[in-house]
VOGU-3710 file (C-alpha; in Angstrom, 3 decimals, decimal comma):
1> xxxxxxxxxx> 0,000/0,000/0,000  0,970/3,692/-0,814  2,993/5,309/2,379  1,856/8,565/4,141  4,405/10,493/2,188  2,948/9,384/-0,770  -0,918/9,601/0,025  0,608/13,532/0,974  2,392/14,462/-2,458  -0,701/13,261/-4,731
11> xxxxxxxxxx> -3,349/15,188/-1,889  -1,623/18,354/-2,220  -1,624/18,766/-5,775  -5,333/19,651/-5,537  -4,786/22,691/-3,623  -5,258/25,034/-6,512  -8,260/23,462/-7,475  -9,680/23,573/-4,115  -8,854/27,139/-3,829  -10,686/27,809/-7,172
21> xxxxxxxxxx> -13,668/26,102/-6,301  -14,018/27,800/-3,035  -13,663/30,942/-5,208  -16,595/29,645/-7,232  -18,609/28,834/-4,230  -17,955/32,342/-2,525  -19,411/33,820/-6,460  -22,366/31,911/-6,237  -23,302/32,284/-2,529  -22,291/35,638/-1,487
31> xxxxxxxxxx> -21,554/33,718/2,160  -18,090/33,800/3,483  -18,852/30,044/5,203  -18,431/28,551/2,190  -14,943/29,114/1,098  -13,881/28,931/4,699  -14,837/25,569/5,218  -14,246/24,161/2,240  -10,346/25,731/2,559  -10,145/24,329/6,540
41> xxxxxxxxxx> -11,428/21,068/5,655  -8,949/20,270/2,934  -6,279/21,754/5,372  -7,231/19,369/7,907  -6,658/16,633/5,683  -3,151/17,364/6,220  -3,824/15,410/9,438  -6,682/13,571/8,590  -7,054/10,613/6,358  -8,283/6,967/6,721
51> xxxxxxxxxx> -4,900/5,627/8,094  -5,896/7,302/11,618  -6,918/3,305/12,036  -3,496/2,275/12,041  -2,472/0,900/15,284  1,093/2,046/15,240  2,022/5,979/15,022  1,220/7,071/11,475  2,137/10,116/9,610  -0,896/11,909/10,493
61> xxxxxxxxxx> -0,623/11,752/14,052  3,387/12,755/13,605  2,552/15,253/11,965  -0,097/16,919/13,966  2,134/16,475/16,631  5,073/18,732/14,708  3,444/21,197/13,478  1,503/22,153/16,464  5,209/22,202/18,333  6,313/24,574/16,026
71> xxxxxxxxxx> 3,469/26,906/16,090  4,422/29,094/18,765  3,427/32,844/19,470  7,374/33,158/18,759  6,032/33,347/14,874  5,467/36,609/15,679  8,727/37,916/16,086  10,840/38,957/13,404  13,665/36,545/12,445  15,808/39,687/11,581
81> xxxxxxxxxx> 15,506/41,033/15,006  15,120/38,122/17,686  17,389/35,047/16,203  17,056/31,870/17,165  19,196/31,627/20,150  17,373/35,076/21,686  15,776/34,836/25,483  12,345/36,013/24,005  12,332/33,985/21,429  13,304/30,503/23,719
91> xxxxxxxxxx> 10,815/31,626/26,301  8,274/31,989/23,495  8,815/28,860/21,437  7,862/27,100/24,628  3,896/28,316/24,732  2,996/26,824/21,343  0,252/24,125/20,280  1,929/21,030/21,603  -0,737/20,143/24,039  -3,160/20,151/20,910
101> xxxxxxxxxx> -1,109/17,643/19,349  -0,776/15,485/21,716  -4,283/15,374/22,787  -5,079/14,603/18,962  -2,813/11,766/18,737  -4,008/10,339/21,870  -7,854/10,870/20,683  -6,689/9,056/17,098  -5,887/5,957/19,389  -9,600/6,194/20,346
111> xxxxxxxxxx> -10,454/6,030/16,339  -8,071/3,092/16,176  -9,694/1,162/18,748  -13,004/1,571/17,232  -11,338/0,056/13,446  -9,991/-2,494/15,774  -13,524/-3,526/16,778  -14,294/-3,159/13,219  -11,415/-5,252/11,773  -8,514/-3,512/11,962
121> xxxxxxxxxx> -6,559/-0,966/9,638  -8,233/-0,819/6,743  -11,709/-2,355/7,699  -14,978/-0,937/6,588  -14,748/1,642/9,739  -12,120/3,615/8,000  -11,622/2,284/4,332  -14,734/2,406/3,076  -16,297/5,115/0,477  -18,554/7,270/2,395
131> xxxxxxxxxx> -18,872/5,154/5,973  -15,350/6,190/6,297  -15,934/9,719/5,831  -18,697/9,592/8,356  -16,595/7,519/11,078  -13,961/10,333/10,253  -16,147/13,249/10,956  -18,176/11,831/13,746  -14,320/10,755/15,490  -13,076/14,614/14,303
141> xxxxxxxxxx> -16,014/16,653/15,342  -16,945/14,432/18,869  -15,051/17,117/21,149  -15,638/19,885/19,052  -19,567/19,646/19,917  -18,724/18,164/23,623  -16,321/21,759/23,741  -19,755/23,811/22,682  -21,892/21,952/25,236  -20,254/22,942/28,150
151> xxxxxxxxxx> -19,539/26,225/26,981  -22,853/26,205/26,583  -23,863/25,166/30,126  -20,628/28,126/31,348  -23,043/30,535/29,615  -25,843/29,713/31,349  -24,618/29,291/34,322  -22,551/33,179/34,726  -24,675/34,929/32,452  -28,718/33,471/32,645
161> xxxxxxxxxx> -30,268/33,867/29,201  -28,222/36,348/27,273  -29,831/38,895/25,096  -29,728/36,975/21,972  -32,575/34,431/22,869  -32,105/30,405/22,641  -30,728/27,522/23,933  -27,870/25,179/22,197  -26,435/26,254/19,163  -27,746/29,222/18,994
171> xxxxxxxxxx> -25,539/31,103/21,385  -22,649/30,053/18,893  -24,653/30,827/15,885  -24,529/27,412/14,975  -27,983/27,778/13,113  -25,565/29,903/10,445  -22,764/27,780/9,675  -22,934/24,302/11,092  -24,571/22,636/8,055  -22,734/24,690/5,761
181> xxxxxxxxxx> -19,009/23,362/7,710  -20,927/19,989/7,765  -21,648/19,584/4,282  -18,407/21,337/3,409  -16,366/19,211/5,220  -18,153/15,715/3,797  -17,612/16,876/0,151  -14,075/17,580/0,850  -13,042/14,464/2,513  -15,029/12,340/0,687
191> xxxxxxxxxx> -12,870/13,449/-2,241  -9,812/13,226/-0,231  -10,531/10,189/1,262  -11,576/8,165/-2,426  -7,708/9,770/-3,671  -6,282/7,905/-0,677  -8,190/4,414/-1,651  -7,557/4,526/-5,139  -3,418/4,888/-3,889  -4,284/1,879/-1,802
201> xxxxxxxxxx> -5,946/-0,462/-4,505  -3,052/-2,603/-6,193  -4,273/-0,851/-9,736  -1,862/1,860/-8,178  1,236/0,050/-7,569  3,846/0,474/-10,471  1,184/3,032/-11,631  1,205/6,059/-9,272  3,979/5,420/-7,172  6,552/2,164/-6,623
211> xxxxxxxxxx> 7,702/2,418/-10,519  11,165/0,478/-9,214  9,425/-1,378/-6,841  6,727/-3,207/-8,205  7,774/-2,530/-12,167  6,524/0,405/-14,072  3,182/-0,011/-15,446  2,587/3,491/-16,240  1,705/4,267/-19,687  3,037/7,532/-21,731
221> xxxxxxxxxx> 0,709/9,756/-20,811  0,479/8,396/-17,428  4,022/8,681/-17,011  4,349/12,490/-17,659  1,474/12,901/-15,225  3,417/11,397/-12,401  6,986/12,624/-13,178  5,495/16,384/-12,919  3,771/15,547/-9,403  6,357/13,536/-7,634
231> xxx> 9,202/15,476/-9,397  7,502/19,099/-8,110  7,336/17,537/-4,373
//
């Protein structure tokens, strides 16, 4: 099966053409939601994808787990000003998004568990067309919601019934953009996630990636299509 570096390379070449259609969508519905979600869905997929099943550390959870290490309120500073080995910018590096990434590896080991009850990596929890999209959203937006709740309940609680009337959602204008995100973000990874099982079907090996490997199969025009993706990552 294709590696995460490899599901990664052929995911990001549809950037532009995400960007584009969340152009188009902003044209035709005048709402800001739109593009938003459609652009922070595919960016989650940086992080997101099928493999969360695995039961060792995948590239996903490594990731998540980097980046949010490096993103620091030390971003701020000017590199020109504050180099590396400056006080402020040590003592700042430290308060970054670790914590987040952590937490999200440790919740993808609840998402494993689950495929494990399933099957295992690769089982119809995670690997299959739409009922893995929907495992993967209900997994990825689970503390999301449970967050809102009790924010919910701290609003009642210190503040009675605000002056915007309603219960739920509707202190968090939910009403406005939660089937829009929801929508947005099951188009998106359904796309994403039928990219990543047509890389794991064995029509892909020697096709899209493993030329050396498992022999080239690609044909001419096939072959010019994969040179310019894996040769521009």
């Amino acid at each position: 099966m294709a590696d995460g570096k490899t599901h990664e390379v052929y995911l990001r070449i549809f950037w532009k053409s995400v960007i584009a259609i969340a152009g188009f969508s902003f044209i035709l519905t005048r709402d800001f939601y739109f593009p938003l979600f459609i652009l922070l869905n595919f960016a989650f997929t940086e992080v997101v994808s099928p493999d969360l099943d695995h039961f060792v550390q995948n590239k996903d959870e490594s990731d998540a787990k980097t980046m949010s290490r490096n993103m620091s309120l030390a971003l701020l500073l000017p590199k020109d000003k504050f180099k590396k080995n400056h006080k402020l910018r040590r003592f700042l590096e430290k308060i970054n998004l670790g914590l987040f990434g952590a937490l999200f590896s440790g919740w993808s080991e609840v998402y494993e568990y689950f495929g494990w009850l399933a099957g295992g990596h690769r089982s119809w929890w995670s690997h299959y067309p739409v009922i893995g999209t929907l495992t993967l959203m209900v997994w990825f937006n689970l503390p999301l919601f449970c967050a809102l709740s009790l924010l919910d309940v701290s609003v009642i609680i210190f503040w009675s019934d605000p002056t915007w009337q309603g219960l739920g959602w509707q202190y968090f204008w939910m009403e406005d953009w939660l089937w829009i995100y929801l929508w947005a973000q099951f188009f998106v990874w359904n796309f994403t996630n039928g990219v990543h099982l047509i890389l794991d079907t064995e029509w892909a090996k020697g096709r899209l990636y493993g030329f050396k490997k498992y022999k080239d199969l690609r044909s001419a025009l096939l072959k010019r299509i994969t040179n310019k993706i894996l040769m521009g990552n």
